[in-house]
C-alpha positions as MATLAB code, in Angstrom:
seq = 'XXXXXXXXXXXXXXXXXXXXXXXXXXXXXXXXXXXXXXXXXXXXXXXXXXXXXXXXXXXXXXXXXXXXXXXXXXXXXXXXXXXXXXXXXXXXXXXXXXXXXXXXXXXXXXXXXXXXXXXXXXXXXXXXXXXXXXXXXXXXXXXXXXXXXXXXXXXXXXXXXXXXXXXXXXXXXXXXXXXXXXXXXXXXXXXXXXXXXXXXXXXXXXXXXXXXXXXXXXXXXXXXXXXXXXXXXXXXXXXXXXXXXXXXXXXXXXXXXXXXXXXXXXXXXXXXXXXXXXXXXXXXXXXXXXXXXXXXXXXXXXXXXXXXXXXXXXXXXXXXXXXXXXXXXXXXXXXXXXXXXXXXXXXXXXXXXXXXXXXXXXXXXXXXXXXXXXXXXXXXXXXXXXXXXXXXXXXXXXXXXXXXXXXXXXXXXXXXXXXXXXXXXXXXXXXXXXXXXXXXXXXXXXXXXXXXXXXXXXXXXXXXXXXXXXXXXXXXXXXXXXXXXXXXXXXXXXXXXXXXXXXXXXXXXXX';
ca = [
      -5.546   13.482   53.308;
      -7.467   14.879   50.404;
      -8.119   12.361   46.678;
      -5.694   15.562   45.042;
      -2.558   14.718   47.301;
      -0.844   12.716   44.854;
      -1.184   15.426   41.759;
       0.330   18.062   44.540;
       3.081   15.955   45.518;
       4.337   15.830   41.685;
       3.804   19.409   41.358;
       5.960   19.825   44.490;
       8.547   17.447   43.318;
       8.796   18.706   39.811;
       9.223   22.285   41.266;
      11.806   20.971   43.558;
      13.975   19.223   40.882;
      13.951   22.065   38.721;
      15.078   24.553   41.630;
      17.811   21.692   42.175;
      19.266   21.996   38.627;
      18.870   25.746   39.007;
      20.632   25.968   42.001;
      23.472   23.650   40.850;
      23.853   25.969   37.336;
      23.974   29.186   39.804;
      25.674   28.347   42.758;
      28.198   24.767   42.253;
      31.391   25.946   42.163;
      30.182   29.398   41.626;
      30.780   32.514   43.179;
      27.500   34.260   45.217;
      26.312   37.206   43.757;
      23.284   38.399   41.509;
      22.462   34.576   41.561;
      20.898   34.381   44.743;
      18.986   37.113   44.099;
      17.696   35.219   40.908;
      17.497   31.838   42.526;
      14.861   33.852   45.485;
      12.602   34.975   42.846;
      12.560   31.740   41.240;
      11.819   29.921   44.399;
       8.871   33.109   44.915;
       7.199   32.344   41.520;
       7.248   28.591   42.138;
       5.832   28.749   45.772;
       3.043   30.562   43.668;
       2.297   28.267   41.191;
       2.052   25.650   44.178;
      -0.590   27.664   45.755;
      -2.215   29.995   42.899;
      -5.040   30.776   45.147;
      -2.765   32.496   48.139;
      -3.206   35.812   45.651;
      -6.773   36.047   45.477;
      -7.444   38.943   47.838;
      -8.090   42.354   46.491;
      -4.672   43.399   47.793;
      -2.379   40.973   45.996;
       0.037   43.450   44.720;
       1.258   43.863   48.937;
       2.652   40.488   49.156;
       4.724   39.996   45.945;
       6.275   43.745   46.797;
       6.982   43.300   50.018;
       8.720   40.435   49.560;
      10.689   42.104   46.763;
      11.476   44.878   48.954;
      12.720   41.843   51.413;
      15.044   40.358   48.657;
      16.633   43.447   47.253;
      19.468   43.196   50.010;
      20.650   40.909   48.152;
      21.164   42.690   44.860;
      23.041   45.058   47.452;
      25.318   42.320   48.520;
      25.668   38.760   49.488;
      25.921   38.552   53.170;
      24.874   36.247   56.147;
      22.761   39.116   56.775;
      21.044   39.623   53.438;
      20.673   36.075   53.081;
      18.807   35.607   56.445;
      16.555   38.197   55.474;
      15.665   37.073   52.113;
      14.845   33.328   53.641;
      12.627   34.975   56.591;
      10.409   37.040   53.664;
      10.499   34.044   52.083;
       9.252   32.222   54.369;
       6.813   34.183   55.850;
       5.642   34.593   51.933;
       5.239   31.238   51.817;
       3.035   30.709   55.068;
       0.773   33.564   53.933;
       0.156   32.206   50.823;
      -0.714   28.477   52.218;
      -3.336   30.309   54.920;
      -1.334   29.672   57.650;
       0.545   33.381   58.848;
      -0.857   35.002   61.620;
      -2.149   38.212   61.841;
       0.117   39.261   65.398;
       3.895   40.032   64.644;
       4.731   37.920   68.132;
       2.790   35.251   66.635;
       4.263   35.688   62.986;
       7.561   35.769   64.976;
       6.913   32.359   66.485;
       5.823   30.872   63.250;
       9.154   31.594   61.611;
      11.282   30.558   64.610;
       9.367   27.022   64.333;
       9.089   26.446   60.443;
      13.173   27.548   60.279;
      13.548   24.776   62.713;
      11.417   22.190   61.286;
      12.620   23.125   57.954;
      16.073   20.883   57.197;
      14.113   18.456   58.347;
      10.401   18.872   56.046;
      11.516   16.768   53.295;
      12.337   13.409   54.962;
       9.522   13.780   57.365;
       7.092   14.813   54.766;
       8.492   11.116   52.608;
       7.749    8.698   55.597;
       4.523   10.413   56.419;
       3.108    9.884   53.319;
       3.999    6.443   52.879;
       2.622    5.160   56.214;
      -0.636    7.276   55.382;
      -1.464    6.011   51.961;
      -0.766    2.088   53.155;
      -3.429    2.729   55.782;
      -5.143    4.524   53.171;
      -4.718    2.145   50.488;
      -3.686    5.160   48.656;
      -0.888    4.347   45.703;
       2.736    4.558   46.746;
       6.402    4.104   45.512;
       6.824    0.377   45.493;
       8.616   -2.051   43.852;
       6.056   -2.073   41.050;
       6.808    1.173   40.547;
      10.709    0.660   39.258;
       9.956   -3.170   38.001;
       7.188   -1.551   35.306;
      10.110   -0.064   33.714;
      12.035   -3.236   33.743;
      10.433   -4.355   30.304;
      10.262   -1.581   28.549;
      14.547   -0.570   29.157;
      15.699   -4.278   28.136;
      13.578   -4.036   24.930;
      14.899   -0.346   24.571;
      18.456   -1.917   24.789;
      17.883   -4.633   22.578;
      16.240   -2.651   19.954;
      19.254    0.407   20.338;
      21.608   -2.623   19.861;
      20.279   -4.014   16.155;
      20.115   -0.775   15.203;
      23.863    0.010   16.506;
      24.714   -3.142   14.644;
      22.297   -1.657   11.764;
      24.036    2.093   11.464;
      27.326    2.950   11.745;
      26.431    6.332   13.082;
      24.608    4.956   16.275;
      27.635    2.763   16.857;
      29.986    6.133   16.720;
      27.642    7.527   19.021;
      27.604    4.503   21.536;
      30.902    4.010   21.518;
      31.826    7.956   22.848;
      29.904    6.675   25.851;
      32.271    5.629   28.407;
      30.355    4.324   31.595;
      33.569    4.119   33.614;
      34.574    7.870   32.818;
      30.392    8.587   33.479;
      31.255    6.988   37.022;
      33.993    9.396   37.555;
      31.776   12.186   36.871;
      29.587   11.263   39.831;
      30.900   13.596   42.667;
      29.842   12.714   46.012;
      29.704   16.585   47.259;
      27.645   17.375   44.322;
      25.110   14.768   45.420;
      25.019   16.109   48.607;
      24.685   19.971   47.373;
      21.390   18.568   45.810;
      19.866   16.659   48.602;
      20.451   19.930   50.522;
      19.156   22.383   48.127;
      16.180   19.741   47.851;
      15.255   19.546   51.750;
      15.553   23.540   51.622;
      13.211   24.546   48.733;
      11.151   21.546   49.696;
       9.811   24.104   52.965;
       8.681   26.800   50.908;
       7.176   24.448   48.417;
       5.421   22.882   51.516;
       5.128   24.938   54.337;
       3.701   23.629   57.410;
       4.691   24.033   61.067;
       6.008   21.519   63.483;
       3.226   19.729   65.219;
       4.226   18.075   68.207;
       1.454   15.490   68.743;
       0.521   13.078   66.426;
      -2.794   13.497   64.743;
      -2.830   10.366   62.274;
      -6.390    9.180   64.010;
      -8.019   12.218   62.139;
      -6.774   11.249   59.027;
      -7.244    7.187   59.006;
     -10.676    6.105   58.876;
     -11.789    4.489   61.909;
     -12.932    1.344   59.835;
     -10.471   -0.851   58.297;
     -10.091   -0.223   54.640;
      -9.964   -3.354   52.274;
      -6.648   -4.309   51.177;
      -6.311   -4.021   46.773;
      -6.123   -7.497   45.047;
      -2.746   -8.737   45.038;
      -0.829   -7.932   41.662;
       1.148  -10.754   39.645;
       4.430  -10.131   38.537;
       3.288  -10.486   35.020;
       1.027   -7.535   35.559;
       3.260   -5.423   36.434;
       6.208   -6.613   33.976;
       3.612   -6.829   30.633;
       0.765   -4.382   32.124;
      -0.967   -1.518   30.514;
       1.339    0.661   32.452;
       4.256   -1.290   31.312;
       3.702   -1.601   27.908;
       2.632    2.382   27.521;
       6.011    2.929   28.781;
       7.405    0.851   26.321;
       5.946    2.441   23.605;
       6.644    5.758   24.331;
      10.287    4.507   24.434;
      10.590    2.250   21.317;
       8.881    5.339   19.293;
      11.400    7.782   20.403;
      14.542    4.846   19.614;
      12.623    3.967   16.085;
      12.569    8.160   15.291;
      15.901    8.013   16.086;
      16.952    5.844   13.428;
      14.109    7.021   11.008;
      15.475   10.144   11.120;
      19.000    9.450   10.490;
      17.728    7.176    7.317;
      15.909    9.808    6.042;
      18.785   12.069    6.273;
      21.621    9.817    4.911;
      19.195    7.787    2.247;
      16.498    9.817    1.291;
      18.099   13.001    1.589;
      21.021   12.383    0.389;
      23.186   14.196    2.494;
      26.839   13.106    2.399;
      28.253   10.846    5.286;
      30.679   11.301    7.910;
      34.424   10.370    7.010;
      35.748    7.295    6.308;
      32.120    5.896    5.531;
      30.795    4.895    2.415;
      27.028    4.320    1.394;
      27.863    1.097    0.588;
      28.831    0.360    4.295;
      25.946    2.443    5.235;
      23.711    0.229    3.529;
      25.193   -3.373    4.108;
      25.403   -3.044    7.939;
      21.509   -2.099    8.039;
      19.690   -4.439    6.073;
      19.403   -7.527    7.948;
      19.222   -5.987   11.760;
      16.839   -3.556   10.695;
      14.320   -6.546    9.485;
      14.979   -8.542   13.172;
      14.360   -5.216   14.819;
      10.722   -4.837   12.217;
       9.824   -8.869   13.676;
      10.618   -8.091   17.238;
       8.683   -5.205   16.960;
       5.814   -7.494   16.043;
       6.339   -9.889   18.275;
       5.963   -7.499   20.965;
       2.718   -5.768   19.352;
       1.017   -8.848   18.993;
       1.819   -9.313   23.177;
       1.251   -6.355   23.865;
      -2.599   -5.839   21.798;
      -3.567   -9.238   22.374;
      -7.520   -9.726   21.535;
      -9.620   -8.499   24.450;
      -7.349   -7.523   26.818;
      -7.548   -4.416   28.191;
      -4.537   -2.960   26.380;
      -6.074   -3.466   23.304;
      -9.033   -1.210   24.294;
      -7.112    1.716   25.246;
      -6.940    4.584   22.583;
      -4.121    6.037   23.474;
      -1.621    2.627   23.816;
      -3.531    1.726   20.015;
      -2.762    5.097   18.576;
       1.318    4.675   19.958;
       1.045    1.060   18.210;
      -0.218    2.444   15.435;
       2.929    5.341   14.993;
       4.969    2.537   16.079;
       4.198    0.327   13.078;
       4.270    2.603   10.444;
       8.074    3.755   11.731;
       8.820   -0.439   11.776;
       7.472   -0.438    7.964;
       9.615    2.567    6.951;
      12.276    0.722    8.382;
      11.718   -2.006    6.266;
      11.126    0.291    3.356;
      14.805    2.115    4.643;
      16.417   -1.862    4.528;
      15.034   -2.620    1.301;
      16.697    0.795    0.033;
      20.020   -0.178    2.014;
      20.091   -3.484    0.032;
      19.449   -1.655   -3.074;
      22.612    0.366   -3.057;
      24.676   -2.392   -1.757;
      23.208   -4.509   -4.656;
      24.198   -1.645   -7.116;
      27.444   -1.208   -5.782;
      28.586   -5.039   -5.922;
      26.147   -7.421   -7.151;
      23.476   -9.844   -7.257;
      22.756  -13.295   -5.295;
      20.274  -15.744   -4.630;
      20.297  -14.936   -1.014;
      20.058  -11.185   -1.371;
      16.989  -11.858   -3.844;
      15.552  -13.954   -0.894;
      16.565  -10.867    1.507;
      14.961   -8.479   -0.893;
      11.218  -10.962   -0.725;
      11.907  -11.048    2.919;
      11.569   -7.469    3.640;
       8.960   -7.352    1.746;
       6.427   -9.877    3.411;
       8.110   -8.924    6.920;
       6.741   -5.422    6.050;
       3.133   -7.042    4.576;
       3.097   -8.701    7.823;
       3.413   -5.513    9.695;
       0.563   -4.480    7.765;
      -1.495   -6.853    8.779;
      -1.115   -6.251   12.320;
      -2.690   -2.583   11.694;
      -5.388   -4.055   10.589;
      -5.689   -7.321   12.718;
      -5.883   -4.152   15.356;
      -8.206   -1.748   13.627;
     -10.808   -4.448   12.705;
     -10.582   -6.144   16.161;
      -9.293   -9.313   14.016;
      -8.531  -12.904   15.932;
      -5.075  -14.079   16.356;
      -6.228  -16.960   13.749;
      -7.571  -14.168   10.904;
      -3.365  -12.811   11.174;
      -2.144  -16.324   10.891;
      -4.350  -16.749    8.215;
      -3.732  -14.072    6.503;
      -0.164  -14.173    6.785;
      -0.051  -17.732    5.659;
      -1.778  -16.702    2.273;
       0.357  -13.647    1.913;
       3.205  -16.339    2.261;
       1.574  -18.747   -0.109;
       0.654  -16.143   -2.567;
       4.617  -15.017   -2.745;
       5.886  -17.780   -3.484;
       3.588  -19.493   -5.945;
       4.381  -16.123   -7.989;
       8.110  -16.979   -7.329;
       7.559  -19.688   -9.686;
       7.002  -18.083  -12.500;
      10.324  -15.896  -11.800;
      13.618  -16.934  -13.615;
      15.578  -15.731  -10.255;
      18.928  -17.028  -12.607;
      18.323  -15.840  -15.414;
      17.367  -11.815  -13.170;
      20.626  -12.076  -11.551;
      22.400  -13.377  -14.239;
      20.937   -9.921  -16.468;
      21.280   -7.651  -14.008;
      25.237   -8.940  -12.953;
      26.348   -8.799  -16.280;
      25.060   -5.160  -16.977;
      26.173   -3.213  -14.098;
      29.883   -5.288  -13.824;
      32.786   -3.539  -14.383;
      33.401   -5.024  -17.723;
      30.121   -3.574  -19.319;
      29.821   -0.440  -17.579;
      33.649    0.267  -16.881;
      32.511    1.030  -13.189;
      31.660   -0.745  -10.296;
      33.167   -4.641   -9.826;
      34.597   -7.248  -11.749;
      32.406   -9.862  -12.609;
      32.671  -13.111  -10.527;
      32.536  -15.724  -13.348;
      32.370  -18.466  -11.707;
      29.064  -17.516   -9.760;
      27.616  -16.504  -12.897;
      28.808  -19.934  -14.700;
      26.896  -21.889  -11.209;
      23.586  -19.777  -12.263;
      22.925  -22.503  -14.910;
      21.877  -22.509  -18.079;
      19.320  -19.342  -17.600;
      22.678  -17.585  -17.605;
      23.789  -18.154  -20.932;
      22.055  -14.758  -22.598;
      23.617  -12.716  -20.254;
      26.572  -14.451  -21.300;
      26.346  -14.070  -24.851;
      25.520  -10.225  -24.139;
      28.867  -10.055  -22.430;
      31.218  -11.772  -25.490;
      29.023   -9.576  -27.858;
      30.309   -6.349  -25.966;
      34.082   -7.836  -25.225;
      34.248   -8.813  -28.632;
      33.669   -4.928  -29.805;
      36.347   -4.012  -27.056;
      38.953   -6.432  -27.307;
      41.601   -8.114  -29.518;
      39.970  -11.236  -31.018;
      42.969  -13.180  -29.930;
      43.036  -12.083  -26.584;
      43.082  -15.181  -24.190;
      40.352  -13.701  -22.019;
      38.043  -13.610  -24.570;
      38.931  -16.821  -25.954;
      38.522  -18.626  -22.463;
      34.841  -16.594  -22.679;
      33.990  -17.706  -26.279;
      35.008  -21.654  -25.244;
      32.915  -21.679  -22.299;
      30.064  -20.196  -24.037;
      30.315  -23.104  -26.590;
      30.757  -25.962  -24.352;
      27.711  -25.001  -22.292;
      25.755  -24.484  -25.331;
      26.266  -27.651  -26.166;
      25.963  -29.471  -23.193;
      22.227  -27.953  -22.420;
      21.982  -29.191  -25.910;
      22.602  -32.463  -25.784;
      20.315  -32.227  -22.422;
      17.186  -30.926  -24.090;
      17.033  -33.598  -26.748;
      15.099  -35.915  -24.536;
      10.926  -34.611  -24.329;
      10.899  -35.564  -20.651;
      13.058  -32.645  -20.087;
      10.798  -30.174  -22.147;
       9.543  -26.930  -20.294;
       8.002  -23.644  -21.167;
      11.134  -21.812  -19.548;
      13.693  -24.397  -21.420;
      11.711  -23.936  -24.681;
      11.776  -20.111  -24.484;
      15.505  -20.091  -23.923;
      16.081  -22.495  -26.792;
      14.232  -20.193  -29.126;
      16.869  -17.767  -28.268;
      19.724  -20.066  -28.753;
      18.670  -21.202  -32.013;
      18.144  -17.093  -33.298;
      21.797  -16.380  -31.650;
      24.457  -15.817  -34.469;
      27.410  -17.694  -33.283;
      30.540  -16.334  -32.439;
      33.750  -17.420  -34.111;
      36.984  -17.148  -32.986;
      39.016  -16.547  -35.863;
      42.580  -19.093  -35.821;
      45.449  -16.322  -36.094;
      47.972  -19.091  -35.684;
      48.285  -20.064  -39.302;
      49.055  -16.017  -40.599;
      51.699  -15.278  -37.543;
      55.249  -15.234  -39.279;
      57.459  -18.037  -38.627;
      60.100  -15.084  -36.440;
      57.677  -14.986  -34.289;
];
C-alpha cells in the first residue's frame, strides 16, 4: 500500500459523494430519461480525473469515443438493454484506464463478468480492507479521535451562535424556523438507502479492481513488526492543533456571520425587518456581544498558549489573528448598539460602566495580538492588562460621571428636544448635586415654554431651591472643600435666580 493511498481515497470519496447528490437531483423520484445519459458522462469524466494518466497514449481520442458511441443508446431510450450496455463500456473504460483490461476479447469478457460481480460488493470490502491494513501499517485511520476532534470546536460553535442569538434578533428569527423534529421527518429511510446504493455502484468505476480470491495481505505487511504510535491523551485530541484549527475555521465563519449582519443593519443603514426597531436591535446586542468578545479570549489565550506548538503554526496564528479583529469589531458593533439605545432613552451609571467595559474588553483583545505577534509571556498580558485597567480608572477620577449624565439626559429628553422620552426626575434628582446645572438648564427652557403658574414648573422651581440650599448649607464647612465642589459653586453663585412670581394676590375674588 503506497504513502499516496490516503490522498486517493479522499479523491475517491469526494467523487463518490458528489455522484451521490447528482444521482439523487436526477433520478429520486424522477422519471429516467436524458438523465442517465448525463449521470454516465459524469461518472466518465470523474473516473478520469481519478486516473489522469489512463489517457496518456498517443491514441487517447479511441477510448473517450468509443465509450460515447457505447452510451448514446441511451439518448435513444432508457431500457434494461441500453442501460446494460452503457455500464459494460463503462466499465471496461474504467479497467483500461487503471491498466488493468486485457488485450483478448475472451479475456476482456471475463474481466467484466468478474468486476460486475464483485462490484455491489467493492465499497464495503474496499472499507474493512483498509482499516485492517493501515493498523498493521500504523497508517492513520477513522477512529474515535477522528469525530471527538470536532467535539470542541461544535460546543463552542453552539455557545458562541447562542450569545449572538440572544445578541440579534435576526439570528433568533433564523433559529427559530429550524424545527429539528420536522428535520427528523425529512429523513426518509428509502432515500438513505438510494444513496448507499448509488455509493457502492459508482464506488467500482471510481476503483476498479477485480475479485481476487486468495488473500495476499503478506505482500503488503512488512514482515517486521512496526512500532505502535505513542498513545494520545484525550486532551490532545479535544484541545489539539487539529482541534483548535477546526475551531477556528468555525468561530470565523459564525463571527462573519454576525459581522456581516452589523454592518448591514448599523453601518449601512439599511432598514430592518418588521416589527423591529433599532432600538431593540441595539439593546439585545450589547452585553452578549461583549461575553461572546471574552470567551473568545479565553479560548485564544488556550488555544496560543506560549510555546506550544499551536502557537508556532502560521496558519492557526493567521486564523487567530482574523479572528480577533472580527471579536474587536464586535465590540466596536456593541459600543455602537449602546449608542443608539442610549440616544433613544437615556443615560445611567451602569450603561456608562457598560460603555468603559467595551472599551477595555476590546483593549484587551488588543493585547492578545500582540502578546501573539511579539511572542509575549502570559505575565507581560496580565501586566499589561492590569495597567490598561489601572490607567482607566485613575482617569475615571477626574470624570464628573453625574454631572455627564445629568447634561446629556436633560438635552436629548423629551421636554427639551420635544422627541424622544420623558425625563425620569427622580433619577436625575438621585445624581446629586453635579445635577443641579442641568437642572437649571431645564427650568430656564420650561420657563420660556410654559405658564409661570403652571404646577409643573412650580414643583421644578421648588426643588431647584431646596437643593440649592441644602448643598449650601453643606459646603460651608472647609473640610468639605473640593476642586469639583468649588467649580460648581462658582456656577451657582453666577446663576440668576429664578422667581416664581405669586399670582394669588391679582386672581379676582369670582374665581
Amino acid at each position: 500500500m503506497k504513502a499516496s493511498l490516503v490522498p486517493s481515497h479522499c479523491r475517491r470519496v469526494g467523487a463518490g459523494i458528489l455522484l451521490v447528490a447528482l444521482a439523487d437531483f436526477l433520478f429520486y423520484g424522477q422519471p429516467a430519461g436524458i438523465s442517465a445519459f448525463i449521470f454516465a458522462i459524469v461518472l466518465a469524466a470523474a473516473v478520469v480525473a481519478i486516473h489522469p494518466t489512463g489517457l496518456n497514449d498517443a491514441r487517447v481520442w479511441l477510448k473517450p469515443a468509443a465509450l460515447f458511441a457505447a452510451l448514446l443508446p441511451l439518448v435513444e431510450n432508457v431500457s434494461p438493454l441500453s442501460v446494460l450496455v452503457a455500464i459494460a463500456a463503462l466499465a471496461i473504460f474504467a479497467l483500461s484506464l487503471a491498466g488493468r483490461l486485457r488485450t483478448r476479447p475472451a479475456r476482456i469478457a471475463r474481466q467484466l463478468g468478474l468486476f460486475l460481480l464483485a462490484a455491489p460488493f467493492r465499497f464495503a470490502r474496499d472499507f474493512f480492507r483498509w482499516r485492517k491494513v493501515a493498523r498493521q501499517l500504523g497508517r492513520p485511520r477513522l477512529r474515535l479521535a477522528a469525530i471527538a476532534v470536532w467535539v470542541m470546536p461544535l460546543t463552542l460553535g453552539l455557545a458562541f451562535l447562542a450569545l449572538f442569538g440572544a445578541a440579534n434578533p435576526i439570528i433568533e428569527h433564523w433559529l427559530s424556523l429550524i424545527d429539528l423534529y420536522a428535520l427528523l421527518d425529512k429523513i426518509e429511510l428509502p432515500r438513505l438507502i438510494f444513496w448507499l446504493v448509488v455509493l457502492a455502484g459508482v464506488w467500482a468505476f471510481l476503483r476498479p479492481r477485480l475479485p481476487r480470491f486468495a488473500p495476499r495481505l503478506r505482500r503488503v505487511v512488512p514482515a517486521a513488526p512496526v512500532a505502535r504510535p505513542a498513545r494520545i491523551s484525550a486532551e490532545d485530541v479535544l484541545f489539539g492543533k487539529a482541534a483548535i484549527l477546526r475551531a477556528l475555521i468555525v468561530f470565523n465563519a459564525l463571527f462573519s456571520v454576525q459581522s456581516a449582519l452589523d454592518a448591514t443593519y448599523l453601518w449601512g443603514g439599511v432598514a430592518l425587518p418588521n416589527g423591529l426597531t433599532y432600538a431593540a436591535y441595539a439593546h439585545r446586542g450589547a452585553y452578549p456581544l461583549v461575553a461572546t468578545a471574552l470567551l473568545a479570549a479565553g479560548f485564544v489565550l488556550v488555544a496560543l498558549r506560549s510555546g506550544s506548538e499551536t502557537s508556532r503554526d502560521p496558519l492557526i496564528r493567521r486564523l487567530v489573528y482574523l479572528w480577533v479583529a472580527q471579536s474587536i469589531v464586535l465590540v466596536i458593533s456593541s459600543i455602537l448598539r449602546l449608542d443608539l439605545y442610549v440616544g433613544m432613552y437615556a443615560l445611567t451609571y451602569l450603561r456608562v460602566a457598560a460603555f468603559i467595559w467595551m472599551g477595555l474588553v476590546a483593549a484587551g483583545l488588543a493585547l492578545i495580538v500582540a502578546r501573539i505577534a511579539l511572542a509575549k509571556s502570559g505575565e507581560w498580558l496580565l501586566s499589561a492588562n492590569l495597567l490598561t485597567l489601572s490607567a482607566t480608572l485613575y482617569v475615571c477620577c477626574f470624570v464628573n460621571f453625574a454631572a455627564t449624565i445629568a447634561n446629556f439626559n436633560v438635552d436629548h429628553s423629551l421636554e427639551m428636544t420635544g422627541q424622544g422620552v420623558p425625563l425620569d426626575f427622580a433619577y436625575l434628582h438621585s445624581l446629586g448635586p453635579a445635577a443641579m446645572p442641568a437642572f437649571a438648564r431645564l427650568i430656564e427652557h420650561q420657563s420660556k415654554t410654559t405658564a409661570a403658574d403652571e404646577p409643573g414648573y412650580r414643583a421644578l422651581v421648588a426643588v431647584e431651591k431646596s437643593d440649592k440650599v441644602r448643598y449650601l448649607a453643606a459646603q460651608e464647612s472647609w473640610r468639605a472643600w473640593s476642586f469639583r465642589d468649588w467649580r460648581l459653586l462658582r456656577y451657582l453663585d453666577r446663576q440668576v435666580p429664578f422667581v416664581v412670581p405669586d399670582n394669588s394676590q391679582s386672581q379676582s375674588p369670582g374665581r
